[in-house]
C-alpha positions as CSV (number, residue, x, y, z in Angstrom):
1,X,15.6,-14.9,-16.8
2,X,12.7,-13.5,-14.5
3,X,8.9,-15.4,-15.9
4,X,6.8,-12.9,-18.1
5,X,3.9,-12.1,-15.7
6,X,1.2,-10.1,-15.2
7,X,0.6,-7.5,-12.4
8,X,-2.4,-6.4,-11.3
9,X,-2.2,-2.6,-9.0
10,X,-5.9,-2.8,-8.1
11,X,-7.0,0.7,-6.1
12,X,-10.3,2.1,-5.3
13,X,-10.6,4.6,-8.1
14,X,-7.7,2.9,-11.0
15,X,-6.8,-0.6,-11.9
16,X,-3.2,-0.2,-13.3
17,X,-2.8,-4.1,-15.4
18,X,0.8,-4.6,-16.9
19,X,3.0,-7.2,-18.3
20,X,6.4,-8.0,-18.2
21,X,9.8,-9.2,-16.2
22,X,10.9,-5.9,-14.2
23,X,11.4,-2.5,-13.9
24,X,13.1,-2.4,-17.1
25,X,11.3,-4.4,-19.4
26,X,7.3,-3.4,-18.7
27,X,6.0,-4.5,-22.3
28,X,2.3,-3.3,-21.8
29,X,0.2,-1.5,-19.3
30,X,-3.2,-0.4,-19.3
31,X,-5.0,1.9,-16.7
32,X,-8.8,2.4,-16.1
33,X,-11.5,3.6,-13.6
34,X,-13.1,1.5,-10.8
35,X,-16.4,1.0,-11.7
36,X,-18.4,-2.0,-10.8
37,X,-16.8,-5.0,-9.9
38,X,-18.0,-7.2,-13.0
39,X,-17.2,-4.5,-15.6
40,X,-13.9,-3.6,-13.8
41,X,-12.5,-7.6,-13.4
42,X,-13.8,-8.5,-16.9
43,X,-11.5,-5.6,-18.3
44,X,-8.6,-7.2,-16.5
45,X,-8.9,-10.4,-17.8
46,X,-9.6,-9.1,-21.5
47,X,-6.4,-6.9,-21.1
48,X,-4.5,-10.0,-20.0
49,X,-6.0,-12.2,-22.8
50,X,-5.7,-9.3,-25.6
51,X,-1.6,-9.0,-24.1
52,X,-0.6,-12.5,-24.5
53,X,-1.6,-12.4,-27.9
54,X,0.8,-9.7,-28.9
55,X,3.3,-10.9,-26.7
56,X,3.1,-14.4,-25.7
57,X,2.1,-16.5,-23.0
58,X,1.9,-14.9,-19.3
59,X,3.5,-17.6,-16.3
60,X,1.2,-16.0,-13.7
61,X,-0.5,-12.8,-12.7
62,X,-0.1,-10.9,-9.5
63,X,-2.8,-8.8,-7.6
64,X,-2.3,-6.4,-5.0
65,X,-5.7,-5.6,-3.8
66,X,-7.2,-2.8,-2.0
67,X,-8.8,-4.1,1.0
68,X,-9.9,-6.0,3.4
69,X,-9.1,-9.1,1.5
70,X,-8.3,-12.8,2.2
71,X,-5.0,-13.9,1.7
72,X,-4.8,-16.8,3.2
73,X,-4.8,-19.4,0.2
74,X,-6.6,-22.4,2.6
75,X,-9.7,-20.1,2.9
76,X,-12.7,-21.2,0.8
77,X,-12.9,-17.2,0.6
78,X,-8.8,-16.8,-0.8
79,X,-9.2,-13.7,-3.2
80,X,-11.8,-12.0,-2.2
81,X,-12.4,-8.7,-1.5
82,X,-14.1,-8.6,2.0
83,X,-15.4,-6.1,4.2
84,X,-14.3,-2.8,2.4
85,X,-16.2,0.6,2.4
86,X,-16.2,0.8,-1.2
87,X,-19.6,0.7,-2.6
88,X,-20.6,-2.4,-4.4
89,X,-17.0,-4.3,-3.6
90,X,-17.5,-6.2,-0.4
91,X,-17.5,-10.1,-0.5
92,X,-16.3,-9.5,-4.4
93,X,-14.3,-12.8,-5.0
94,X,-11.5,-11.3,-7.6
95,X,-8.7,-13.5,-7.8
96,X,-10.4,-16.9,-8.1
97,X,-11.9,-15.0,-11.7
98,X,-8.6,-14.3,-12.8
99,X,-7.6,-18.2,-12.4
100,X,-11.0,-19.7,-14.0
101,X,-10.8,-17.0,-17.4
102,X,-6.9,-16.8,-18.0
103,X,-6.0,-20.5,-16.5
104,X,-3.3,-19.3,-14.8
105,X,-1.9,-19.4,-11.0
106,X,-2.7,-16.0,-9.3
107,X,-0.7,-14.3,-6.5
108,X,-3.3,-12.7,-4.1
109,X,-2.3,-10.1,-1.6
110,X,-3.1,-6.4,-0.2
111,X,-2.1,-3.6,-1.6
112,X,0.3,-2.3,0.6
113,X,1.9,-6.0,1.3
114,X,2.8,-6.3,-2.4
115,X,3.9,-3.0,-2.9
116,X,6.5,-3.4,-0.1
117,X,7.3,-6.7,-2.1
118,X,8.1,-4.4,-5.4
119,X,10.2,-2.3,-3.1
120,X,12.0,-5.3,-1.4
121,X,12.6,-6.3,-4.6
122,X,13.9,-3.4,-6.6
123,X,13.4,-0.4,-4.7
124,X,14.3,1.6,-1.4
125,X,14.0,-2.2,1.3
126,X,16.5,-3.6,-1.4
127,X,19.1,-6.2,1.3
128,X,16.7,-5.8,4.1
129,X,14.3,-8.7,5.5
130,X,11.9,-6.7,8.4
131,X,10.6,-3.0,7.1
132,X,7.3,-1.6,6.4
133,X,5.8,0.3,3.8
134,X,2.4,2.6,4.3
135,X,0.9,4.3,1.8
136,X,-1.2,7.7,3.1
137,X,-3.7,8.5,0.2
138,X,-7.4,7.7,0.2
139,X,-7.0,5.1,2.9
140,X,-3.9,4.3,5.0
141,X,-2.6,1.3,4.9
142,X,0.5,-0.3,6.1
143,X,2.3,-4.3,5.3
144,X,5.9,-5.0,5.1
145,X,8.5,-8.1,5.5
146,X,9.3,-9.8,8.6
147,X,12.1,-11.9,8.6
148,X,11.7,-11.8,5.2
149,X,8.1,-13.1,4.6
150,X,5.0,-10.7,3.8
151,X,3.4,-9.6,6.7
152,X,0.6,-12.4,7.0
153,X,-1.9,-13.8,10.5
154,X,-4.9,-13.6,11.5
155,X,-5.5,-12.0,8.1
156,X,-3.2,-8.8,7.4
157,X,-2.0,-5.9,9.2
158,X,-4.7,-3.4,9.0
159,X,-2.0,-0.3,9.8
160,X,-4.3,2.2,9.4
161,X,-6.6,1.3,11.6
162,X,-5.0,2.0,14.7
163,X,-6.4,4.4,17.4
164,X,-3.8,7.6,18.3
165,X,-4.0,10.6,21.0
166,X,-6.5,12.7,19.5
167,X,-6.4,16.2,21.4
168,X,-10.2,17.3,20.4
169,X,-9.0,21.0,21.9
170,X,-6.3,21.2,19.8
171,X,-8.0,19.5,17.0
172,X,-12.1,19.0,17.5
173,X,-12.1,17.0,13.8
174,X,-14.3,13.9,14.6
175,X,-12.4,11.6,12.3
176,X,-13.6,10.7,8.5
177,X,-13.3,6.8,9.0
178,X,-17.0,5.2,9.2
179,X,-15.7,2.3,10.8
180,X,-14.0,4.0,13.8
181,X,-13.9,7.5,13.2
182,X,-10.5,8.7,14.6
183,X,-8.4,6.0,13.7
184,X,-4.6,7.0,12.0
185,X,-6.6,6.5,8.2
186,X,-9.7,8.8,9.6
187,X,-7.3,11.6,10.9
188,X,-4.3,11.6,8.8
189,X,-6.2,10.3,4.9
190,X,-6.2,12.6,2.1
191,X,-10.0,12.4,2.7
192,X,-9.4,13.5,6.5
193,X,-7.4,16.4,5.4
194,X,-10.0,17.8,2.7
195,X,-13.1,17.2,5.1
196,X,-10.9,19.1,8.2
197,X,-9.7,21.6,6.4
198,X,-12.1,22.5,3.4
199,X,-10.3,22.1,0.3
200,X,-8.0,19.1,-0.8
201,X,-4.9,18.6,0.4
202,X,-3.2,19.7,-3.0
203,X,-4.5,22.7,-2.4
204,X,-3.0,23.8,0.6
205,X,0.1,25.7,0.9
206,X,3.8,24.0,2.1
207,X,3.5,26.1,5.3
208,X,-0.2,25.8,6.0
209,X,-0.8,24.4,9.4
210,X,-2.3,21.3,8.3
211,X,1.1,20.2,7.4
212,X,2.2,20.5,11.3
213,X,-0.9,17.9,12.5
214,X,-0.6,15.5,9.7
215,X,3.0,15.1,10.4
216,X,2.4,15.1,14.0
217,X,-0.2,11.8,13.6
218,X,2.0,9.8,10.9
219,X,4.5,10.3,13.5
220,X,2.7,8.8,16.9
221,X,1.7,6.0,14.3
222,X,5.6,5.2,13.3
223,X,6.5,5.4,17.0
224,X,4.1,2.7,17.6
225,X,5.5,0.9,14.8
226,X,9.2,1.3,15.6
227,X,8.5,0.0,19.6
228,X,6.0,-3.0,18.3
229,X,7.7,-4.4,15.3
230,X,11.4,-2.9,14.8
231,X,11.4,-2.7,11.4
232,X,15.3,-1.7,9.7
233,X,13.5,1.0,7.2
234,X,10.3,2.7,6.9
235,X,8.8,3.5,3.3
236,X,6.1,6.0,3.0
237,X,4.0,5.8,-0.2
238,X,0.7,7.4,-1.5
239,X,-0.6,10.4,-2.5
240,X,-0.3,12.5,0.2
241,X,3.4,12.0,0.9
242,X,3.6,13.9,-2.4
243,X,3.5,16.9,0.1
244,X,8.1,16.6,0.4
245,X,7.5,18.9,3.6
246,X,6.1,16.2,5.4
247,X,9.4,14.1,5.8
248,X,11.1,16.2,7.8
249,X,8.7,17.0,9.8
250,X,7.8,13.3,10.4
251,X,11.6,12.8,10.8
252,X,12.0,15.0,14.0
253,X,9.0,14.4,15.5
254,X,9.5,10.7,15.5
255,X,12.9,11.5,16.9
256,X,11.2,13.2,20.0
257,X,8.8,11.1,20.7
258,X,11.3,8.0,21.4
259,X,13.1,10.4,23.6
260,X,16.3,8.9,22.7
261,X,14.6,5.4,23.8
262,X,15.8,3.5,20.9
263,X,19.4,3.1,20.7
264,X,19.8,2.5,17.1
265,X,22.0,4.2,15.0
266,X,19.1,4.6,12.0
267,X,16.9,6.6,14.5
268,X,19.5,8.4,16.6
269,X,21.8,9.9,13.5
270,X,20.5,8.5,9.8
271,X,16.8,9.1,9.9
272,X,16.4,10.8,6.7
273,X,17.7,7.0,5.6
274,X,15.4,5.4,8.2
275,X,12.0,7.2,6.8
276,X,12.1,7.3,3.0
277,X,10.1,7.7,0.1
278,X,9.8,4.9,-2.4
279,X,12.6,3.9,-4.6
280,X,10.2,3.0,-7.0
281,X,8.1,6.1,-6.6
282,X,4.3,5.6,-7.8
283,X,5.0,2.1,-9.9
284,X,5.7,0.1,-6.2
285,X,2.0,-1.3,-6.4
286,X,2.1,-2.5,-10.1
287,X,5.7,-3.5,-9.8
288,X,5.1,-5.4,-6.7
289,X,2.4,-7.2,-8.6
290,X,4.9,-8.5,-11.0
291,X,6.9,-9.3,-8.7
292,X,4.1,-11.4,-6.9
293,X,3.0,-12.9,-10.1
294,X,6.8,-14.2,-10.4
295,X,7.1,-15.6,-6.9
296,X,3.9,-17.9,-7.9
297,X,4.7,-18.9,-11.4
298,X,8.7,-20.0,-9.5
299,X,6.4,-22.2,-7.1
């Protein structure tokens, strides 16, 4: 049987905590605002504490971060939250907390990197060992499997960071990111299409015109995926991908932009298998966690 674990889906506005084995057997969950990073950690752990006493000891705990983070467990700076935007958050050491108050071994990675974990594991990357998963919400972000291993270097693929053709004629919008403007996250975010357009991106209609750009920039980003990394499957996730206009759009244009470059039989003829939602729908993050948390209680 699976180890009873805890998962951590830590985001910039929700911490989603939960325990259990699987999709099937979630025995408790708990979600809560992002605040400061003391009152926001120390709810965690008295969540985790307050679940094992109705349900027993936890093996582990998972945490998939937002970001930057450390991952790298030889760092003297292993879970931490590092250089992120979000007020009040950067150089936050999270995971090493989690260890000292609960006394258990802690799984550590990005958000998007353990999501595509929960989807490897039970969702729509199910059999394969090289994919990617990117969520377009808030931020972008991107992380996957190669060869079967969590995307992992330097420190961890930072997917949304990359720069695109930005037409200023067709589309003068500066760009919302305040690291780099008009990367893929400061064009194409949730954030990007409110401050573009005026008015959030639930809001607009299926047919409205920023449907057409945002498709057309998620697509340039996949292409550049595809040629660099070859992945078998690529899951989107995240808010904005709500919006079920998007895939084909994304679809066809990705299909024109290779130009029939790419022999392979998942671009040429099954793309709407190539470019999925997630099999798990909005739970990859906290599932992912679990899983996470049962890779490091198995060693």
């Amino acid at each position: 049987m699976k180890p009873f674990v805890g998962g951590i889906e830590a985001g910039g506005t929700k911490f989603v905590c939960a325990v259990g084995t699987g999709p099937d057997d979630i025995r408790d969950e708990i979600r809560y605002p992002t605040t400061t990073p003391g009152e926001t950690i120390s709810q965690a752990v008295d969540y985790f504490r307050n679940a094992q006493r109705r349900h027993g000891p936890l093996a582990a705990v998972g945490i998939a971060s937002f970001g930057p983070v450390d991952p790298n467990p030889a760092s003297p700076t292993f879970g931490y939250i590092t250089s992120t935007p979000k007020p009040g958050w950067r150089d936050t050491e999270f995971g090493g907390v989690l260890r000292r108050e609960l006394g258990l071994p802690v799984g550590f990675d990005t958000d998007v990197n353990v999501a595509a974990l929960g989807e490897a594991t039970w969702g729509a990357a199910q059999g394969l060992d090289t994919f990617l998963y990117l969520t377009i919400g808030t931020g972008i972000g991107g992380g996957g499997l190669m060869g079967g291993r969590l995307m992992h270097g330097l420190i961890h693929p930072e997917m949304g960071h990359i720069r695109l053709p930005h037409d200023r004629t067709a589309d003068p919008f500066a760009g919302s990111c305040p690291f780099h403007g008009d990367c893929l996250e400061g064009l194409a975010s949730g954030p990007a299409i409110e401050a573009r357009w005026g008015c959030p991106a639930t809001e607009l209609a299926p047919d409205h015109p920023a449907w057409k750009l945002e498709a057309q920039y998620l697509a340039l980003a996949l292409v550049n995926f595809i040629c660099c990394l070859s992945p078998q499957r690529i899951i989107l996730g995240g808010g904005v991908m709500d919006q079920e206009q998007l895939f084909p759009l994304i679809r066809s244009k990705v299909q024109e932009c290779l130009a029939d470059y790419i022999r392979a039989e998942a671009v040429l003829a099954k793309i709407d298998q190539y470019i999925v939602p997630p099999g798990l729908g909005n739970r990859s993050g906290v599932l992912g966690a679990i899983a996470l948390g049962q890779n490091q209680a198995s060693g």
